[in-house]
C-alpha positions in Angstrom: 0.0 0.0 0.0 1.3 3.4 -1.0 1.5 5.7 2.0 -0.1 9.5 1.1 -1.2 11.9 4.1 -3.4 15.3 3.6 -1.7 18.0 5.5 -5.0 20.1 5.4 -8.2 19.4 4.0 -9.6 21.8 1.7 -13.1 21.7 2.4 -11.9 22.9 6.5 -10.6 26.1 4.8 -8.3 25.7 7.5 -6.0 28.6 7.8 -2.7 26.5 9.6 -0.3 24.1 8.8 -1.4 20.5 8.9 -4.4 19.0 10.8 -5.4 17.2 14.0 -6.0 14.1 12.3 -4.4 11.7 9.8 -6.4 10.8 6.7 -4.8 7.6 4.4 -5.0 7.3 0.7 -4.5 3.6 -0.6 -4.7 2.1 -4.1 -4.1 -1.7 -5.2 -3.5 -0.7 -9.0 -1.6 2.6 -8.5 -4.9 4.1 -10.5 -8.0 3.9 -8.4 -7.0 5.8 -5.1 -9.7 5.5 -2.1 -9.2 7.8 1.6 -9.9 6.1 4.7 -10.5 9.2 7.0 -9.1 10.0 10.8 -7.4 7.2 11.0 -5.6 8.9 14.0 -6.2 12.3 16.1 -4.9 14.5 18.7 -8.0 16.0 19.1 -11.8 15.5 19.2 -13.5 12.7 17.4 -10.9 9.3 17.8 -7.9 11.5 20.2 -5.4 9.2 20.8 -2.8 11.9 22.7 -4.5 12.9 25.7 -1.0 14.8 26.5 -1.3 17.3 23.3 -3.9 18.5 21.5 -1.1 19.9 18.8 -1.4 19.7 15.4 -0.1 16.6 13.5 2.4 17.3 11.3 4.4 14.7 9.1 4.0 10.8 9.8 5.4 7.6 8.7 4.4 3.6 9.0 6.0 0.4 9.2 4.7 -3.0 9.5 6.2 -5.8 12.2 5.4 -8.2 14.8 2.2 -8.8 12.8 0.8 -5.1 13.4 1.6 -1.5 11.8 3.6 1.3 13.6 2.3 4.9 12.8 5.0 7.1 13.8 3.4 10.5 14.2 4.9 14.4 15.3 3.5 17.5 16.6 5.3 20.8 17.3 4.6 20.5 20.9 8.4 20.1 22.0 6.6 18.5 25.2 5.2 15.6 22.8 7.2 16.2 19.8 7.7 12.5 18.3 5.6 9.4 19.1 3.7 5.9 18.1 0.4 4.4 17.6 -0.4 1.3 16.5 -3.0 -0.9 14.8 -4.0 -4.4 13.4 -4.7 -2.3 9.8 -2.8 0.1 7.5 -6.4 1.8 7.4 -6.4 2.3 11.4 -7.6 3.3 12.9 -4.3 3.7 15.6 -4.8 3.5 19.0 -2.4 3.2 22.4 -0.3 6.5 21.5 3.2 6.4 23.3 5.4 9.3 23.4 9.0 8.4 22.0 12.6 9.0 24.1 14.2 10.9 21.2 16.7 12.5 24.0 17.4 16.1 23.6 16.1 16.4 20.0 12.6 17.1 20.5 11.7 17.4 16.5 9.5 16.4 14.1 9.1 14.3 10.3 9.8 11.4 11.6 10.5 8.1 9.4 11.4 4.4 9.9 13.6 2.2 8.1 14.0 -1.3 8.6 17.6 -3.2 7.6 18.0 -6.3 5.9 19.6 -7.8 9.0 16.2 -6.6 10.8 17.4 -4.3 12.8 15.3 -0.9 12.8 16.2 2.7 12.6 14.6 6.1 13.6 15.1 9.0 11.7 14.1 12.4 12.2 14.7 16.6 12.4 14.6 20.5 10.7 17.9 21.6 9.0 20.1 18.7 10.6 18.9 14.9 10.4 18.8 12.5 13.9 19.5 9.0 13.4 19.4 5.8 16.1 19.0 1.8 16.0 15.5 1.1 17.4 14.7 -2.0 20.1 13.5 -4.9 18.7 9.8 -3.7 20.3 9.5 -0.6 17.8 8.2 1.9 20.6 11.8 2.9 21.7 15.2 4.2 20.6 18.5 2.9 21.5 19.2 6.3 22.8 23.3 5.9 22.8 23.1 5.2 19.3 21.3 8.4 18.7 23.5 10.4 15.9 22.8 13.9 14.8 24.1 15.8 11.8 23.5 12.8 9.5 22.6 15.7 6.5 22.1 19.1 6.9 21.4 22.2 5.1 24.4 23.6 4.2 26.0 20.0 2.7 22.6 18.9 1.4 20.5 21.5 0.9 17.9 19.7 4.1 15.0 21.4 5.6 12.4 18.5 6.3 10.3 15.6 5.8 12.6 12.9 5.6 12.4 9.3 3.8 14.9 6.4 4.1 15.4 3.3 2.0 17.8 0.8 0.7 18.3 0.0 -2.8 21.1 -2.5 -4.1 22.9 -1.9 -1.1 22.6 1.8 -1.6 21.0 3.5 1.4 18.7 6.4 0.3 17.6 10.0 2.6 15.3 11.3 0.7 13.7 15.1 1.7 12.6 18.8 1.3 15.2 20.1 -0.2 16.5 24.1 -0.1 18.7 24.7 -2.9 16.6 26.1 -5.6 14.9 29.6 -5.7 16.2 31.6 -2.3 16.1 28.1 -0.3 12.2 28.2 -1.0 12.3 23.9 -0.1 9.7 22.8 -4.0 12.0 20.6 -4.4 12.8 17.1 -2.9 16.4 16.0 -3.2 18.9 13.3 -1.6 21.3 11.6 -0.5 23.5 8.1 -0.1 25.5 6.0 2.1 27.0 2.9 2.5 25.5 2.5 6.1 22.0 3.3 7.4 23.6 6.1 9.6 25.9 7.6 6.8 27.6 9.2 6.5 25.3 10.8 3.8 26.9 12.1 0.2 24.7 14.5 -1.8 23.6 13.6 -4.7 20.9 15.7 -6.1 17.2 16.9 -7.0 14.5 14.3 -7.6 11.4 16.6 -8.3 10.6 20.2 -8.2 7.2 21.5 -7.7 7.6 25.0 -8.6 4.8 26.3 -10.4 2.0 24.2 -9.4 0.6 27.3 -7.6 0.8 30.7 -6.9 2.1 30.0 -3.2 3.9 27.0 -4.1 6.2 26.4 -1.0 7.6 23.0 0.8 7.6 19.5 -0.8 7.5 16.4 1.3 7.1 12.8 -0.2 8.8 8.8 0.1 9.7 6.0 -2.8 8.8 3.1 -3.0 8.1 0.0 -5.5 5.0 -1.4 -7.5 5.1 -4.2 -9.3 8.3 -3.8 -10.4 7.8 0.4 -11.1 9.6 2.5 -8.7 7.5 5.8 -7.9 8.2 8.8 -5.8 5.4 10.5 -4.0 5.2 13.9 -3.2 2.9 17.0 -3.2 2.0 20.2 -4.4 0.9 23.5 -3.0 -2.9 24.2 -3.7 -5.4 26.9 -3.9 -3.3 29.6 -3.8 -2.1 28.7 0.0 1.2 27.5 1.4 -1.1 25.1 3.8 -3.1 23.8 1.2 -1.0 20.2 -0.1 -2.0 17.7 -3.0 -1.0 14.3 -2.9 0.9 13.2 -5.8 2.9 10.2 -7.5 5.1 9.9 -10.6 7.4 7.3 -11.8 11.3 7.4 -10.9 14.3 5.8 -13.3 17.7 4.5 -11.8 20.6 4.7 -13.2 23.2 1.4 -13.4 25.2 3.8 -10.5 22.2 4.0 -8.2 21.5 7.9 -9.0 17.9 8.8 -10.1 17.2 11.4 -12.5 15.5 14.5 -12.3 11.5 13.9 -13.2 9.0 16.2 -14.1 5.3 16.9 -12.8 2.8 15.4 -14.9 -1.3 15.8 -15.1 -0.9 11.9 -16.0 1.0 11.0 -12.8 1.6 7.3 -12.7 -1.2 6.5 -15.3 -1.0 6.8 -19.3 -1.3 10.2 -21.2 -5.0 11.4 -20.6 -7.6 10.8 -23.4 -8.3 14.0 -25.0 -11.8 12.7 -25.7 -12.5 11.8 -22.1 -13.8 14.8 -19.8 -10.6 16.2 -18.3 -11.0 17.8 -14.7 -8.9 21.5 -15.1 -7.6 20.8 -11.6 -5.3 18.2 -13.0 -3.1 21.2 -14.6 0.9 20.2 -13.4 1.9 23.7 -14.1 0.4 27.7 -13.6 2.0 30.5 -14.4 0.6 34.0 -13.4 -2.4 34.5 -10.8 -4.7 31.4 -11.6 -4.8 28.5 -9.0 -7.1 25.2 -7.9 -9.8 26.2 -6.0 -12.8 24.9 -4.4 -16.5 25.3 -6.0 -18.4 22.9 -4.0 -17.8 19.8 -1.9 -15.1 17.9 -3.2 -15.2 19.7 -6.8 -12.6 22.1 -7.5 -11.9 23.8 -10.9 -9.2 26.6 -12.0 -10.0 29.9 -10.6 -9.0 33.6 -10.7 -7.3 33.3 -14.4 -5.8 36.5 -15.3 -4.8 37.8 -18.5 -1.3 36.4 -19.3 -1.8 33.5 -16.8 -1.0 30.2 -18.1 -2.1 26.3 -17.8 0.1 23.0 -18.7 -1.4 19.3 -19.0 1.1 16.7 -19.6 0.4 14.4 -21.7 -2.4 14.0 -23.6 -3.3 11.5 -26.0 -5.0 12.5 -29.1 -4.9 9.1 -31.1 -5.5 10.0 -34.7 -6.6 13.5 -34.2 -9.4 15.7 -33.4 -11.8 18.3 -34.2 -13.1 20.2 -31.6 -11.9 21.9 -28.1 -14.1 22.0 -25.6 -14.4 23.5 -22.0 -16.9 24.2 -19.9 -16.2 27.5 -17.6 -18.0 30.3 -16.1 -17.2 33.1 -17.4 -17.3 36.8 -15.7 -15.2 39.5 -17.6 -14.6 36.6 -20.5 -11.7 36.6 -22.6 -9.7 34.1 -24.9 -7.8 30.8 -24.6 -4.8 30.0 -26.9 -4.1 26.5 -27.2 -0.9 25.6 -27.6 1.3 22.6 -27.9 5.0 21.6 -26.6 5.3 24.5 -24.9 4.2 27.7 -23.5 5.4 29.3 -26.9 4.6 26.5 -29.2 1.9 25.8 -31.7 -1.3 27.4 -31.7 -3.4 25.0 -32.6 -6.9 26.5 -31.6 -8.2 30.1 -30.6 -11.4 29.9 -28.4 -13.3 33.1 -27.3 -15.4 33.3 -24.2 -17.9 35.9 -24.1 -18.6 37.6 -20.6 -22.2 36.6 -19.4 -24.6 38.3 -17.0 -25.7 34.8 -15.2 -22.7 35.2 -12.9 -23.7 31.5 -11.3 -23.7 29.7 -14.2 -21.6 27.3 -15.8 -21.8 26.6 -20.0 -20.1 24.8 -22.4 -17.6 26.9 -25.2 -16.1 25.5 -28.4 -13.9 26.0 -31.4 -12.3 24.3 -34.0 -8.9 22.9 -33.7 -6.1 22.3 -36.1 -4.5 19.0 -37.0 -3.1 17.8 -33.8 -2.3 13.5 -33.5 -0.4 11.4 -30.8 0.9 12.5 -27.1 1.4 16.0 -26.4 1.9 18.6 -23.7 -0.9 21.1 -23.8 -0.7 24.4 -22.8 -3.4 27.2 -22.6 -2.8 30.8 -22.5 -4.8 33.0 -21.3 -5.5 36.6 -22.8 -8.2 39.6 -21.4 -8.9 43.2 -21.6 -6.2 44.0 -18.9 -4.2 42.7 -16.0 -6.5 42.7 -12.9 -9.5 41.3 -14.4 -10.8 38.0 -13.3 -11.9 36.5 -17.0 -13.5 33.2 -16.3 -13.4 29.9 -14.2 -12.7 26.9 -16.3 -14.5 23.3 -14.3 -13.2 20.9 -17.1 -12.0 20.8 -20.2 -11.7 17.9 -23.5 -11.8 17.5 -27.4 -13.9 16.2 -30.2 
């Protein structure tokens, strides 16, 4: 089961980091995801932290002695690192037990488990604690604690730590600082010859710059499916630092053990989308300008507060032997007019589609115009042009082609 967690919930409107509860996405096909809900709390319904009421920040899991750890945080330095367990990945967790992490009362905590058995605890901001675990997963070795594993100024480490082992390769894997004024969209890492380094750096495995106005912080772990190694991560959403998508694309090795650079896709760990097939406008891996993913009802979001200049990327999509038509359905306020483009932000114009303002300021409608010749996969990109900067032109629920 792939491990995602929901730092805030959009339809809160929370205005924090985080949440007092974990949520857990799970999938058995990497396609159809499904969100068992509070799974674990620190406070109200299903509290299992009667010390704290803090907020939970990042978590991790393993499974052993035939149940599953959730290692959980909170940025209450009183309660700052503990464990829950339960019979299910899908919880929910109970018996919560505070953690003897020594002096480093931290947080993003994550486990890693040796081939020789023996566990580890990893955790920290800006410098990375290590230690051997007992053999009962509820307690550190605390003389094997180790700080300074990775740090910032080596490795380019602010958070959110992952740990795994590869071909004899281990892997720290976390937000990383070294793009864009130490602004952490990136996650980067790291590699030893021993599960407590020390740690050589070795690069940048995603970035999610651009995937919203307030993009900021990237936290994430890798694993393997059926042979496909994937990294998880998120993106910043609805114009709000707080705000988090969970995300997934597939990774490469090299024969060295290094992992190239990947890019955010619409597509994720699935095939190039169906150009035929309804495509939600949230799914966008890249804005430019003003416009971000908003709410407009429960659990339906659409792309909001376009702008004149602003821009939209979907990657890839599949046209098969062509098309006709592009479609979207939007509502439209000041109106304006779409360029679609393809392979880039300056490519091909392949269609020009007008939106008219309307005086029904509720309602959603459908808009269309012919396209050129367009076949195969392709990155799609719309541009968006208005009257002027500073006018909101026209919300945009889905989009698709004919």
């Amino acid at each position: 089961m792939a491990k995602c967690t929901f730092t805030a919930q959009p339809d809160d409107g929370v205005g924090h980091w985080c949440s007092y509860k974990h949520d857990v996405l799970h999938s058995a096909d990497m396609k159809k995801w499904d969100m068992q809900l509070n799974v674990f709390s620190t406070k109200g319904e299903n509290d299992q932290v009667k010390e704290t009421d803090a907020l939970l920040f990042a978590p991790d899991a393993m499974f052993r002695n035939n149940q599953y750890y959730m290692y959980f945080c909170t940025p209450d330095r009183k309660y700052s690192e503990g464990v829950a367990t339960s019979k299910s990945p899908l919880g929910p967790f109970t018996n919560a037990k505070k953690l003897n992490v020594g002096k480093y009362e931290e947080i993003d905590p994550t486990i890693f488990i040796d081939d020789d058995g023996q566990a580890y605890y990893y955790w920290g901001q800006f410098t990375l604690k290590g230690a051997k675990m007992k053999p009962n997963m509820t307690e550190l070795e605390e003389s094997t604690i180790t700080d300074n594993l990775i740090n910032n100024k080596e490795h380019f480490f602010h958070e959110g730590s992952f740990v795994f082992k590869r071909n004899g390769i281990y892997y720290a894997f976390y937000a990383h600082e070294g793009r864009r004024d130490r602004r952490p969209t990136c996650l980067g890492y790291s590699t030893a010859t021993s599960p407590l380094g020390p740690f050589t750096y070795r690069g940048i495995i995603i970035d999610n710059f651009g995937c919203d106005p307030e993009s900021w912080n990237n936290h994430g772990s890798i694993a393997e499916f059926k042979g496909q190694w994937y990294v998880f991560y998120h993106r910043s959403s609805h114009g709000s630092q707080m705000m988090r998508r969970a995300c997934v694309e597939p990774i490469f090795f090299n024969t060295d053990g290094t992992i190239d650079e990947v890019e955010m896709t619409s597509q994720g760990a699935g095939k190039p989308l169906d150009a035929m097939a309804k495509i939600e406008a949230e799914r966008a891996c890249f804005l430019s300008g003003y416009c971000r993913i908003e709410l407009i009802g429960p659990g339906n979001e659409a792309l909001r507060s376009i702008w004149n200049g602003d821009l939209a990327a979907y990657k890839y999509i599949d046209f098969g032997k062509g098309v006709s038509t592009f479609k979207i359905r939007a509502h439209s306020y000041n109106g304006g007019t779409i360029n679609v483009r393809i392979g880039g932000s300056t490519g091909k114009i392949i269609a020009t589609l007008n939106v008219p303002p309307l005086s029904e300021r509720s309602k959603y409608d459908e808009f269309s115009c012919p396209i050129a010749p367009v076949k195969g996969v392709q990155a799609l990109w719309l541009e968006f042009k208005g009257v002027e900067d500073g006018t909101k032109l026209f919300d945009i629920d889905c989009l698709w082609f004919e």
